[in-house]
Backbone as a chain_set.jsonl record, in Angstrom:
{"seq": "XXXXXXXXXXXXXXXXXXXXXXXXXXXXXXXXXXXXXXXXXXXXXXXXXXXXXXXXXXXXXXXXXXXXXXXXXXXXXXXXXXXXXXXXXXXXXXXXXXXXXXXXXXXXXXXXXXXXXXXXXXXXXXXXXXXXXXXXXXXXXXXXXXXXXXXXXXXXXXXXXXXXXXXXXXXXXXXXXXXXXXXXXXXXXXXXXXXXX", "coords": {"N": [[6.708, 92.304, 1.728], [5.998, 89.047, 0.975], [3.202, 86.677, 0.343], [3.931, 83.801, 0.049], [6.819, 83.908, 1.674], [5.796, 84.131, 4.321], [5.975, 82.899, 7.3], [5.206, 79.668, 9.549], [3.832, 80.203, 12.789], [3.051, 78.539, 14.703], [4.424, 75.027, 15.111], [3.38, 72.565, 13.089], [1.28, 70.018, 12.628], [1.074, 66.458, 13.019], [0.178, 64.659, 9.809], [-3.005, 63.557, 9.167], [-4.03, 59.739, 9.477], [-5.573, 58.475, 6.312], [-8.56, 56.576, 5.822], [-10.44, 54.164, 7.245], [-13.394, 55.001, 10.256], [-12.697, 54.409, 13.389], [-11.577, 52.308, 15.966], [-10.055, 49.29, 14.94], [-10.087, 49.463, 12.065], [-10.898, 49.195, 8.049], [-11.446, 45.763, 7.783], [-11.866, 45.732, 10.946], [-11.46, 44.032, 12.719], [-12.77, 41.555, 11.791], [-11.485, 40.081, 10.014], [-11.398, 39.397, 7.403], [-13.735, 40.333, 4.277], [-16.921, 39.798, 2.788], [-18.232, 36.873, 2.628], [-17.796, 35.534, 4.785], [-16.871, 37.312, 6.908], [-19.677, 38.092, 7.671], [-22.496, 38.155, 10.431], [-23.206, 35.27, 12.126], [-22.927, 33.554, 9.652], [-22.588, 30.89, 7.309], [-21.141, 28.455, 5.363], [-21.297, 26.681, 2.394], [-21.318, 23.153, 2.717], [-18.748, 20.66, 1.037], [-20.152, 18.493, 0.169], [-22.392, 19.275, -0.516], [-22.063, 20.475, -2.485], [-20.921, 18.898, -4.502], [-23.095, 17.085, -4.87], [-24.789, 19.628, -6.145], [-23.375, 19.777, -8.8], [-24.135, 17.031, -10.011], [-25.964, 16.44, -12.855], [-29.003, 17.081, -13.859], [-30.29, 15.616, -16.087], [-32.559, 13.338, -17.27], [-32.059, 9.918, -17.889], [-29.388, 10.357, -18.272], [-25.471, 9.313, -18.077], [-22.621, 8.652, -16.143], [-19.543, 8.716, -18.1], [-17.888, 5.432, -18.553], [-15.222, 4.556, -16.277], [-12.215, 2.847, -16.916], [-9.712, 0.614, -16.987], [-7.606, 1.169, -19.485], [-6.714, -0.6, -22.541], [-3.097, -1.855, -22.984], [-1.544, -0.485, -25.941], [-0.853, -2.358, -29.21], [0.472, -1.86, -32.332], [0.135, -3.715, -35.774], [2.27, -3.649, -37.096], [4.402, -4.074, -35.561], [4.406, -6.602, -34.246], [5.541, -7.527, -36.854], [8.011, -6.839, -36.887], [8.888, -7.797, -34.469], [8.604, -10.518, -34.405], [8.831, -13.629, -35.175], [7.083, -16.069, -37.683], [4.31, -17.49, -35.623], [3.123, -18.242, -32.392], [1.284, -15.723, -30.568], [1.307, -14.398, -27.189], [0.219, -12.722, -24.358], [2.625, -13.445, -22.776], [4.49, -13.664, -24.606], [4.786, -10.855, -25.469], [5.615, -9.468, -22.989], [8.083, -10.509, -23.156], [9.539, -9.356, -25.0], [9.558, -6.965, -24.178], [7.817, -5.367, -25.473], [5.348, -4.774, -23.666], [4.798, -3.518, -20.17], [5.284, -5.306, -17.241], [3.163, -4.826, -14.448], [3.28, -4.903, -10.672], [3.737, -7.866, -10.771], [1.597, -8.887, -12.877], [0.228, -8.563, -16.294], [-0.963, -6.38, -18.43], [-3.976, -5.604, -19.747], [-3.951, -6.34, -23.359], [-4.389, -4.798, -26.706], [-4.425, -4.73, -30.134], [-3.943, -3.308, -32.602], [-4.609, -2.629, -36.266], [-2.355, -0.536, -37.428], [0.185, -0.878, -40.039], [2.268, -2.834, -41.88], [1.541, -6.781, -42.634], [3.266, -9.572, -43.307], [3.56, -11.859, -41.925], [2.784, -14.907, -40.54], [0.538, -15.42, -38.395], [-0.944, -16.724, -34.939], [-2.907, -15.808, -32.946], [-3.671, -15.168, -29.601], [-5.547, -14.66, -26.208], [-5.34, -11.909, -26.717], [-6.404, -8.881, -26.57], [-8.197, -7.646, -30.085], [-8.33, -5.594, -33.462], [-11.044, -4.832, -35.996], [-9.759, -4.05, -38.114], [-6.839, -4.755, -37.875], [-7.588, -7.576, -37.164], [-8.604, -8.439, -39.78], [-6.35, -8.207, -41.46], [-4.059, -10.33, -40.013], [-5.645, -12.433, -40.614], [-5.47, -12.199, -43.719], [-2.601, -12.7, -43.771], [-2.583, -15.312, -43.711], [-3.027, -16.082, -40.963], [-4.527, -16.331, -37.439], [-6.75, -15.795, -35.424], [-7.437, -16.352, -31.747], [-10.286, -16.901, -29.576], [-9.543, -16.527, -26.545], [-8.92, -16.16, -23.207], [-9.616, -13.221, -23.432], [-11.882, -11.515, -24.963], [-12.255, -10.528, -28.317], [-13.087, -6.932, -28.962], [-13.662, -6.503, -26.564], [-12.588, -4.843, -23.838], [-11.577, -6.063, -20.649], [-11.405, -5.737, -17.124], [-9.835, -7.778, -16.132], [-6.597, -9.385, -15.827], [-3.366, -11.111, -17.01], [-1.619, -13.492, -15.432], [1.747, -13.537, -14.855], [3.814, -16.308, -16.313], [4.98, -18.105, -13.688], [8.481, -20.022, -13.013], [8.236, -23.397, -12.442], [9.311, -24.981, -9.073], [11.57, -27.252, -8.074], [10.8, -30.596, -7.453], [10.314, -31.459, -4.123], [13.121, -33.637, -2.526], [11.379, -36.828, -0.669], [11.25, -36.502, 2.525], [12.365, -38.854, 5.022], [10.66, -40.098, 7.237], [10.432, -40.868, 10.671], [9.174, -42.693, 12.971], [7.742, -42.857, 15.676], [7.868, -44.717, 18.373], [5.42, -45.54, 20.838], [6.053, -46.252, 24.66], [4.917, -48.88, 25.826], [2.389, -48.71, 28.181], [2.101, -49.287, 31.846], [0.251, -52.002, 33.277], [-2.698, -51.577, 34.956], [-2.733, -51.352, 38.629], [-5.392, -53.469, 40.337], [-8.456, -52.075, 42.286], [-8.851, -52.891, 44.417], [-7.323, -53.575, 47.245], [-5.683, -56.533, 48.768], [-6.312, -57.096, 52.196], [-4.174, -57.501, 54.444], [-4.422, -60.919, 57.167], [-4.471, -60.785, 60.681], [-3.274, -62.881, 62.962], [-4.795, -64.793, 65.374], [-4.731, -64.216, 68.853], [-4.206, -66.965, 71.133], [-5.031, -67.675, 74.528]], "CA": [[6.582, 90.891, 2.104], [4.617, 87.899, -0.019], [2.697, 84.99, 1.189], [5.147, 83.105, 0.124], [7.556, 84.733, 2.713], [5.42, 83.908, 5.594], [6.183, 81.691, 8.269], [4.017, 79.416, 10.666], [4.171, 80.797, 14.191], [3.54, 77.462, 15.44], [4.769, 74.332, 14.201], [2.814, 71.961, 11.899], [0.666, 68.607, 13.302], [1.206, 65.033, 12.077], [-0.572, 64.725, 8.956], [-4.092, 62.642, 9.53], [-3.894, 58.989, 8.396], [-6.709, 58.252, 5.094], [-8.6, 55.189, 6.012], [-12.197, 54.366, 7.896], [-12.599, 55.557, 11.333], [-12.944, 53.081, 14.207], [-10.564, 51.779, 16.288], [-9.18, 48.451, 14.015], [-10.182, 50.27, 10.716], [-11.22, 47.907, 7.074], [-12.338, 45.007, 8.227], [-12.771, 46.022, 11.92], [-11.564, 42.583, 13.49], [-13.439, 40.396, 11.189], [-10.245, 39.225, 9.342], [-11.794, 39.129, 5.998], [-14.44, 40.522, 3.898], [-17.793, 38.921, 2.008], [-19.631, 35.92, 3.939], [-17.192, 34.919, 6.494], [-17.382, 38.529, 7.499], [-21.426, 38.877, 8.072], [-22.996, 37.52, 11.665], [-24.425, 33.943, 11.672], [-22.31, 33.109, 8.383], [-22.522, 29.246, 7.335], [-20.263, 27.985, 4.148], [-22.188, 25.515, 1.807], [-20.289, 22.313, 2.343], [-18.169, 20.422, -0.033], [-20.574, 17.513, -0.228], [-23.145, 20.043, -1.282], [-21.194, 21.278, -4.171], [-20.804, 17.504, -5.569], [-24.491, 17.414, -5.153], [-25.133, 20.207, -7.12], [-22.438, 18.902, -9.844], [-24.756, 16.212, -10.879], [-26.819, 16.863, -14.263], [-30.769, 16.391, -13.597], [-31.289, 15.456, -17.387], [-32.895, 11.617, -17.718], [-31.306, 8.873, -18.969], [-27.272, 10.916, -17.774], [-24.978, 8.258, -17.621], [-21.55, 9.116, -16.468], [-18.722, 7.751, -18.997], [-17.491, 4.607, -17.457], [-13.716, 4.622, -16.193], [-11.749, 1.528, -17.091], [-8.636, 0.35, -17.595], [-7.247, 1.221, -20.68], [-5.411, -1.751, -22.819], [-1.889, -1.423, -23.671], [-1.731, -0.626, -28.014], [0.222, -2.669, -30.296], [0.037, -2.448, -33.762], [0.548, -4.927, -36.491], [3.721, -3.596, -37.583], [5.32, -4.095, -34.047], [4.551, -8.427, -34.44], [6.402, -7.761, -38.232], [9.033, -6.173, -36.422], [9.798, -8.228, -33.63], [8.239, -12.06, -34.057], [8.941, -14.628, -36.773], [5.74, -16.386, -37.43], [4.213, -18.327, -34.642], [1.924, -17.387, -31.534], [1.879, -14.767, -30.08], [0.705, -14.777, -26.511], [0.723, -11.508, -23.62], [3.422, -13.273, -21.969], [5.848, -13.24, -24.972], [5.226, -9.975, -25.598], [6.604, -9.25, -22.159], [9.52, -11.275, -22.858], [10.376, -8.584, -26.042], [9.463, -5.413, -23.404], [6.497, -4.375, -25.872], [4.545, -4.19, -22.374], [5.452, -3.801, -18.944], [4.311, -6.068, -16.197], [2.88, -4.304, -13.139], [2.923, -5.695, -9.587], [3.6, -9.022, -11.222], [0.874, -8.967, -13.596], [0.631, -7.79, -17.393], [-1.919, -5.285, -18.71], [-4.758, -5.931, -21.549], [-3.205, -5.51, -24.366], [-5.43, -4.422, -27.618], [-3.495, -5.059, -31.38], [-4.482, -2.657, -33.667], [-4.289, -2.56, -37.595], [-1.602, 0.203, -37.904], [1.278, -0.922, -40.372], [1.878, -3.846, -42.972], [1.51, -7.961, -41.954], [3.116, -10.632, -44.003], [4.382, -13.03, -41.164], [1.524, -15.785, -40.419], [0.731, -15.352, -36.175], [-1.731, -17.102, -34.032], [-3.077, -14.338, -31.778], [-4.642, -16.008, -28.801], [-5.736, -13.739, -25.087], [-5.372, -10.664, -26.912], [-7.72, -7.709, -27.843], [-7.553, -7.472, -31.174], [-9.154, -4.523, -33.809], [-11.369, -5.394, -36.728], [-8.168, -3.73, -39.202], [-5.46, -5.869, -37.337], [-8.014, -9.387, -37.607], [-8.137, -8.921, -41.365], [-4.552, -8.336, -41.742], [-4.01, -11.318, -39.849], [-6.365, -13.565, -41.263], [-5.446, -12.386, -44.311], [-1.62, -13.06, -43.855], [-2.725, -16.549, -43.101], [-3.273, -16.596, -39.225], [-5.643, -17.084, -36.744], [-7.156, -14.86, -34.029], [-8.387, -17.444, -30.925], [-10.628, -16.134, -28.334], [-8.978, -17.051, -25.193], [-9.809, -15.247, -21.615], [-9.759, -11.785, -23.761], [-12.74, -11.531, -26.127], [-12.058, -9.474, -29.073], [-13.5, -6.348, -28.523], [-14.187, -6.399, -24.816], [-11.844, -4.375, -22.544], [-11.543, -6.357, -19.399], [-10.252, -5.059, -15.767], [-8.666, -8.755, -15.535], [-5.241, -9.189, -15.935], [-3.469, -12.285, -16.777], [-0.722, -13.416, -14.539], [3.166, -14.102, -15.532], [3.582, -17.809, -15.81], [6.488, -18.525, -13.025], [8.51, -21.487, -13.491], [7.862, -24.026, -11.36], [10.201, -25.06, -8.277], [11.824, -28.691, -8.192], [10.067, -30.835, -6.1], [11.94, -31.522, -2.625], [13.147, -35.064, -1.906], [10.921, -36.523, 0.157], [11.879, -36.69, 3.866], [12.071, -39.877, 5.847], [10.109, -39.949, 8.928], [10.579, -42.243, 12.072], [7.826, -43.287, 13.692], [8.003, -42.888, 17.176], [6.885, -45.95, 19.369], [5.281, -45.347, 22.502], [6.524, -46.65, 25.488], [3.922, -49.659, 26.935], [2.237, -48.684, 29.665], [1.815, -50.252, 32.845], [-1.055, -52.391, 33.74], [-3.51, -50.676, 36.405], [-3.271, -52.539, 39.478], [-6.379, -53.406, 40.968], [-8.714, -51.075, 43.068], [-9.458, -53.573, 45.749], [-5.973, -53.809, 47.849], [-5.816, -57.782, 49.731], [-5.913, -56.531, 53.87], [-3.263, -58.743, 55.72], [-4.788, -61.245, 58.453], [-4.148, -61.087, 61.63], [-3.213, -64.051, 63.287], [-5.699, -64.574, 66.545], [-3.988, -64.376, 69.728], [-4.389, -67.802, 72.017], [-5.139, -67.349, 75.655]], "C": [[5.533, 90.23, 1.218], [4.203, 87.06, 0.863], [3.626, 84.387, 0.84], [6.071, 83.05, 1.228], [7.17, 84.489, 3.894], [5.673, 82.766, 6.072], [5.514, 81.028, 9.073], [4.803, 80.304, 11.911], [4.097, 79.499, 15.116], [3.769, 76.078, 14.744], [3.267, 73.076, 13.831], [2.156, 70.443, 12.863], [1.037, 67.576, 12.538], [-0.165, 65.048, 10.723], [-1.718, 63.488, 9.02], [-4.022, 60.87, 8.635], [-5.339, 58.921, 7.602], [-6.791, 57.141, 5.638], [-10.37, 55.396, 6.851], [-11.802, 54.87, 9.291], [-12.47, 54.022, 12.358], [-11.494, 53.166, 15.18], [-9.677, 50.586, 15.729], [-9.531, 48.866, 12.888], [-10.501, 48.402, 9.277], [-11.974, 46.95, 7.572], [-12.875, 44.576, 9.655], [-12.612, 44.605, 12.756], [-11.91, 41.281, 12.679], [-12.44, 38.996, 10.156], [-10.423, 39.096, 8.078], [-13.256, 40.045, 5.699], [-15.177, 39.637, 3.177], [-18.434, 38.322, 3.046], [-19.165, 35.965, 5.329], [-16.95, 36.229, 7.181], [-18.372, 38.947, 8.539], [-21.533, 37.652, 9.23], [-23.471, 36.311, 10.524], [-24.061, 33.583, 10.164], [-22.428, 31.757, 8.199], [-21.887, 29.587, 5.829], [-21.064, 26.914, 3.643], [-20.764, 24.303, 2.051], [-19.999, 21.472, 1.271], [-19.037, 19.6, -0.92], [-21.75, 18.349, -1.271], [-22.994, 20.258, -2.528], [-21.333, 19.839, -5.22], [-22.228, 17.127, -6.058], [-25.304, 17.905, -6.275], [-24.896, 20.481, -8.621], [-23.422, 17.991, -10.713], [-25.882, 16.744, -11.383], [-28.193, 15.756, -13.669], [-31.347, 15.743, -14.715], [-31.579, 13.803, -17.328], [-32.194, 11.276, -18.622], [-29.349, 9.594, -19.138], [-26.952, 9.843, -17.597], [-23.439, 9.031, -17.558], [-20.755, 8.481, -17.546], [-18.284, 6.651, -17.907], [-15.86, 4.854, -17.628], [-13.466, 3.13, -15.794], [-10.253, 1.784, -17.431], [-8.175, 0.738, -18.844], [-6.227, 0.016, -21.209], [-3.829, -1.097, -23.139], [-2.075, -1.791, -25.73], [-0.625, -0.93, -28.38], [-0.034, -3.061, -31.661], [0.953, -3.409, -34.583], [2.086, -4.686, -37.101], [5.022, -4.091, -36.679], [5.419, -5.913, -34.117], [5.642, -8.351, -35.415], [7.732, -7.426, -37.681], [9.975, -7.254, -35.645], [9.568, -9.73, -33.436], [8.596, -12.394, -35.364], [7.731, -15.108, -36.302], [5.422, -17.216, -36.351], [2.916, -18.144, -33.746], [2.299, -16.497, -31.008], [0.834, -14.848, -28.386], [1.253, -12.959, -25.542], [2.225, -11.877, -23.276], [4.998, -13.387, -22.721], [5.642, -11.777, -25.717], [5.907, -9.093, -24.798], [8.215, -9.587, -22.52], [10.368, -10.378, -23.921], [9.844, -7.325, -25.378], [8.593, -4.593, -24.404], [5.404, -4.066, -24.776], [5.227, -5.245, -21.214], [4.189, -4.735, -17.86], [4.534, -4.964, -15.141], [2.678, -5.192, -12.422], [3.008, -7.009, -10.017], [2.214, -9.955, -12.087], [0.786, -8.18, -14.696], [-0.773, -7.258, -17.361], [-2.596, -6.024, -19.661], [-4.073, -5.338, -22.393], [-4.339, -5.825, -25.674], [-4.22, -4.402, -28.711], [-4.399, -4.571, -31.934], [-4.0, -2.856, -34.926], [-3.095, -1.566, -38.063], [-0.154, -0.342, -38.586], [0.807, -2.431, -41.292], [2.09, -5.557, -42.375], [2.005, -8.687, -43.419], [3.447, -11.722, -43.629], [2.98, -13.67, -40.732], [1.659, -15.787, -38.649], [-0.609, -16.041, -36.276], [-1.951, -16.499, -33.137], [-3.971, -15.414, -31.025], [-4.199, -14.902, -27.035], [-5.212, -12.234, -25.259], [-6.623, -10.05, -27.534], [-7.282, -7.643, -29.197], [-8.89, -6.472, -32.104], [-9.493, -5.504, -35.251], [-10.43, -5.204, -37.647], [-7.428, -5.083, -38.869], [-6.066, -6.936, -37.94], [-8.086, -9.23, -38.948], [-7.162, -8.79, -41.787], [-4.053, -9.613, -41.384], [-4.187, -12.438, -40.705], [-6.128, -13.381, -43.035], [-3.757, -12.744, -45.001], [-1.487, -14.871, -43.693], [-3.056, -16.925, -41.756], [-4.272, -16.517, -39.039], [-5.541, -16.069, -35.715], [-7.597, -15.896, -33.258], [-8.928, -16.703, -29.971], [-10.726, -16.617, -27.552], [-9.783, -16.529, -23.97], [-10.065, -13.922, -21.643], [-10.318, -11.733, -24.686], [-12.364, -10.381, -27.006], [-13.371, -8.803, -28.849], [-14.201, -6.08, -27.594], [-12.76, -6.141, -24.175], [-12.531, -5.363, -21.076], [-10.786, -5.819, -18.913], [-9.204, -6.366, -15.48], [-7.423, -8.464, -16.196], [-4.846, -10.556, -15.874], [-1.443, -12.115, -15.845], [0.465, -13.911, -15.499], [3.069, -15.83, -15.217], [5.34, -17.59, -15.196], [7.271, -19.731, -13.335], [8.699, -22.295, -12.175], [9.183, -24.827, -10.612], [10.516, -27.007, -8.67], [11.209, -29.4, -7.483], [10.916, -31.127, -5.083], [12.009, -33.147, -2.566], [12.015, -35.143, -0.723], [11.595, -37.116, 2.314], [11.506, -38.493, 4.694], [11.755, -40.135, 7.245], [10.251, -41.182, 9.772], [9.904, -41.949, 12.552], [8.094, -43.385, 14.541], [6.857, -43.32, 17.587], [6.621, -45.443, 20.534], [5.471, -46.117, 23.445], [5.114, -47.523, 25.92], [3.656, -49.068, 28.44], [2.01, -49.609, 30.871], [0.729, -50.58, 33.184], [-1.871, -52.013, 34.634], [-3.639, -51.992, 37.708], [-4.478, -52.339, 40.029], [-6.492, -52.588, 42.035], [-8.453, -52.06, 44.441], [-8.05, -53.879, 46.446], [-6.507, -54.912, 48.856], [-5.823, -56.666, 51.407], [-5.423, -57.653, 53.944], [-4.304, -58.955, 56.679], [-4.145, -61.334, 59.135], [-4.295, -62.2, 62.368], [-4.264, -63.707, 65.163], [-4.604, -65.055, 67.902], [-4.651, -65.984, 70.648], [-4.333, -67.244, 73.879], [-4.959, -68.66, 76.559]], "O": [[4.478, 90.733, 0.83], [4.716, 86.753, 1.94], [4.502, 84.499, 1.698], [6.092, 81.957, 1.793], [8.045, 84.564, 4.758], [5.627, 81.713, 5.435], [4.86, 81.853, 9.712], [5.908, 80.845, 11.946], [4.849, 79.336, 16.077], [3.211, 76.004, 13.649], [2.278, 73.016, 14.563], [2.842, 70.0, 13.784], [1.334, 67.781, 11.361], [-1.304, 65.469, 10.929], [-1.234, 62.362, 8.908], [-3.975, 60.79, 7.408], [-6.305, 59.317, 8.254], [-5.804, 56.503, 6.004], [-11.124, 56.364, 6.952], [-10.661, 55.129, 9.672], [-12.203, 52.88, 11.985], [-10.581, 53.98, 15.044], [-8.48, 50.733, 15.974], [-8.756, 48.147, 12.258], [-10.378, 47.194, 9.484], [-13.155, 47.187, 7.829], [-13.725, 43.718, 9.894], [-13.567, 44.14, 13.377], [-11.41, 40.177, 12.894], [-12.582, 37.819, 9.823], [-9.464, 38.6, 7.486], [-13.892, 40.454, 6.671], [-14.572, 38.647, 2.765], [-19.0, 38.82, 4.019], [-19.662, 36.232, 6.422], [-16.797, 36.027, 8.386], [-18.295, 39.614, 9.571], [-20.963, 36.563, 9.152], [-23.796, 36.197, 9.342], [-25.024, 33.307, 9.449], [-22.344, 31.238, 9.312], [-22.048, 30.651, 5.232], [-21.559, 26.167, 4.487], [-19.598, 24.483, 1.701], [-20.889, 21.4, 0.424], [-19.02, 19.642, -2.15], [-21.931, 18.11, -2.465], [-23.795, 20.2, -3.461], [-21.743, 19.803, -6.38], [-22.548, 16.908, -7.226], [-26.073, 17.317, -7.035], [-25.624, 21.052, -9.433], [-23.523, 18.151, -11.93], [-26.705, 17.378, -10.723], [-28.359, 14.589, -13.315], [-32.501, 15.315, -14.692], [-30.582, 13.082, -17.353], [-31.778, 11.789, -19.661], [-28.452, 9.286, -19.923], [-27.742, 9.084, -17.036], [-23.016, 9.764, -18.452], [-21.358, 7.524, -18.031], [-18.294, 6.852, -16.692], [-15.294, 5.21, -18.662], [-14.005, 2.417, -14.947], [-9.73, 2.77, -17.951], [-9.036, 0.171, -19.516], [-5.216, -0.326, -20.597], [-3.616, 0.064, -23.489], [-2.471, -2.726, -26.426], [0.42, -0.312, -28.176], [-0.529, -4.098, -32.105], [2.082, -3.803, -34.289], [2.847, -5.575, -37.482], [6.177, -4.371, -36.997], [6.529, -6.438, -34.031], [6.684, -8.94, -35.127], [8.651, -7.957, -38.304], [11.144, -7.569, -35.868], [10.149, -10.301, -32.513], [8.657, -11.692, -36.374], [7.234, -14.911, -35.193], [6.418, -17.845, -35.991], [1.814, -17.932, -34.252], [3.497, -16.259, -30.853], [-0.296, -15.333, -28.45], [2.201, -12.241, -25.859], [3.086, -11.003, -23.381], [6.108, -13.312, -22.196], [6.435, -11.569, -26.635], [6.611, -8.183, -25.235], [9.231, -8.985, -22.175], [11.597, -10.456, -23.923], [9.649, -6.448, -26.22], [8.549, -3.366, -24.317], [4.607, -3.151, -24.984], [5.697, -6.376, -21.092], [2.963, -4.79, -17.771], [5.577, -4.349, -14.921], [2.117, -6.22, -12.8], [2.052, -7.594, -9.509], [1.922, -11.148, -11.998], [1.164, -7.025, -14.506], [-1.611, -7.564, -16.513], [-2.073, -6.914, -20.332], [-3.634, -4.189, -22.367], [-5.027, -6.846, -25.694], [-3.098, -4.098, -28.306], [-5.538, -5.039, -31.954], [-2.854, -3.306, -34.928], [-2.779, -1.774, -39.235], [0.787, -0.307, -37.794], [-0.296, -2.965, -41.415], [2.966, -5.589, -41.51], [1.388, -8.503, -44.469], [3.679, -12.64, -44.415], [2.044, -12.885, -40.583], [2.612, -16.076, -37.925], [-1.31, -16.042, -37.287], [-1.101, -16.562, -32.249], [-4.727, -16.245, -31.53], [-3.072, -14.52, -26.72], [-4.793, -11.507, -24.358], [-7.427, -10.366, -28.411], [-6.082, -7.587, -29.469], [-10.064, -6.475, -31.733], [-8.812, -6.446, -35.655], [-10.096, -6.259, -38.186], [-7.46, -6.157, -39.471], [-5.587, -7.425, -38.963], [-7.454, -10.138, -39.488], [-6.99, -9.437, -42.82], [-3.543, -10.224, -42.324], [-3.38, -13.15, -41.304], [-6.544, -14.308, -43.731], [-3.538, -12.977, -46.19], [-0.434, -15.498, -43.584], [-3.353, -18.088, -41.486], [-5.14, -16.559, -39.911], [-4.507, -15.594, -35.244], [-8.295, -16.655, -33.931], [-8.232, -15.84, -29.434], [-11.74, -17.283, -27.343], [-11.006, -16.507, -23.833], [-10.508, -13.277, -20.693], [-9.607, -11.868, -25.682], [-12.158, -9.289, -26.476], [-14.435, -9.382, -28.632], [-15.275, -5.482, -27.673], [-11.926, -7.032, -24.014], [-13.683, -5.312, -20.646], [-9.755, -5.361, -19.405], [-8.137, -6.266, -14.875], [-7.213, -7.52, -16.958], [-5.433, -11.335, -15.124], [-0.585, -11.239, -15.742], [0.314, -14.496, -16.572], [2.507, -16.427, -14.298], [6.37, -17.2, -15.745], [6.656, -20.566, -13.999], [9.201, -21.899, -11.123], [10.053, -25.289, -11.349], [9.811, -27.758, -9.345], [10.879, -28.765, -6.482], [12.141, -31.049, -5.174], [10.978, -33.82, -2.564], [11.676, -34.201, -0.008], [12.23, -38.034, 2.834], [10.398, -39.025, 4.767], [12.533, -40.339, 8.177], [10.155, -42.345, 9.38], [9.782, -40.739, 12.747], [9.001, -44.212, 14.624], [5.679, -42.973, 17.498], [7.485, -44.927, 21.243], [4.9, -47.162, 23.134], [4.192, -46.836, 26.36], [4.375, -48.991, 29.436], [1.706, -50.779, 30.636], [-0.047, -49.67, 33.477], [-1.291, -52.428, 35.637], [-4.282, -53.041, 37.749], [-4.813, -51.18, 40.275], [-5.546, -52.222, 42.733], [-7.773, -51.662, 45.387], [-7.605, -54.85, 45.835], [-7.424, -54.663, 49.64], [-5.279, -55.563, 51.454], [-5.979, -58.702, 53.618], [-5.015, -58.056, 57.129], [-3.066, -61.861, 58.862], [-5.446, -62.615, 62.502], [-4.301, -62.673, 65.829], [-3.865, -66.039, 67.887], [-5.878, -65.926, 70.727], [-3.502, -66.416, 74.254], [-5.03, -68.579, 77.786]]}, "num_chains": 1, "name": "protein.A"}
């Protein structure tokens, strides 16, 4: 006979599970490991965090957040205007910028491309490239309600066209009825005639 060959005499136990001991085992109830784990835990809150976000160095300025203009360069006028003015609200009218909410965007005209059509730029941004292209095609930059080089948040409005006026209506005058005179407080008493005896 070999070891091999041998047999148990009684049979074999479940094999032990690997793991901690305890009764809920790992994390033991706690649902998680790390902070939210340990007694008396607190979480830094969010505001904290933004807190600690901001740079201590003097004189930090954040960048400012603005509007951005809508960009059209000078090739885009050569393209799509014969000479003339040019104003935001006919560049709406050729869908080089969209109106939002019933108002158009700043729009900024840059130097990119060649000018030989004579424009009148007036309530647009315009770049120092673009104004000597301009001015040197013959036109005119005007500074309207959009100073060259100043991003504004305004916005200029669509011009609507204006309604007809209404006929005007003919009113009747309504008379008031005369009132009646107040009769006096003092009411006459009837005499009685005196009896004779």
């Amino acid at each position: 006979m070999q070891l091999d060959q041998i047999k148990r005499k009684h049979k074999a136990k479940k094999a032990r599970l690997v793991g901690r001991g305890g009764k809920r085992g790992k994390t033991s109830g706690r649902g998680t490991k790390g902070q939210k784990a340990r007694a008396g835990h607190s979480i830094r809150p969010q505001s904290r965090d933004v807190m600690k976000r901001l740079p201590k160095q003097r004189g930090f300025k954040f960048p400012k957040i603005g509007v951005k203009p809508a960009v059209i360069n000078v090739s885009d006028l050569e393209m799509h205007f014969e000479s003339g003015n040019i104003t935001p609200v006919m560049l709406a009218e050729k869908k080089l910028i969209k109106a939002e909410e019933g108002r158009l965007p700043t729009v900024k005209i840059l130097g990119d491309g060649e000018l030989k059509k004579k424009f009148i730029v007036s309530g647009l941004l315009v770049s120092k490239s673009a104004k000597e292209k301009i001015e040197k095609a013959g036109g005119e930059v005007k500074s309207g309600e959009v100073k060259s080089g100043e991003a504004k948040s305004g916005e200029v409005k669509i011009n609507k066209p204006e309604k007809a006026p209404s006929k005007p209506s003919q009113e009747v005058k309504k008379v008031a009825p005369e009132k009646p005179a107040p009769e006096s407080s003092q009411k006459t008493k009837a005499v009685k005639p005196k009896k004779t005896k």
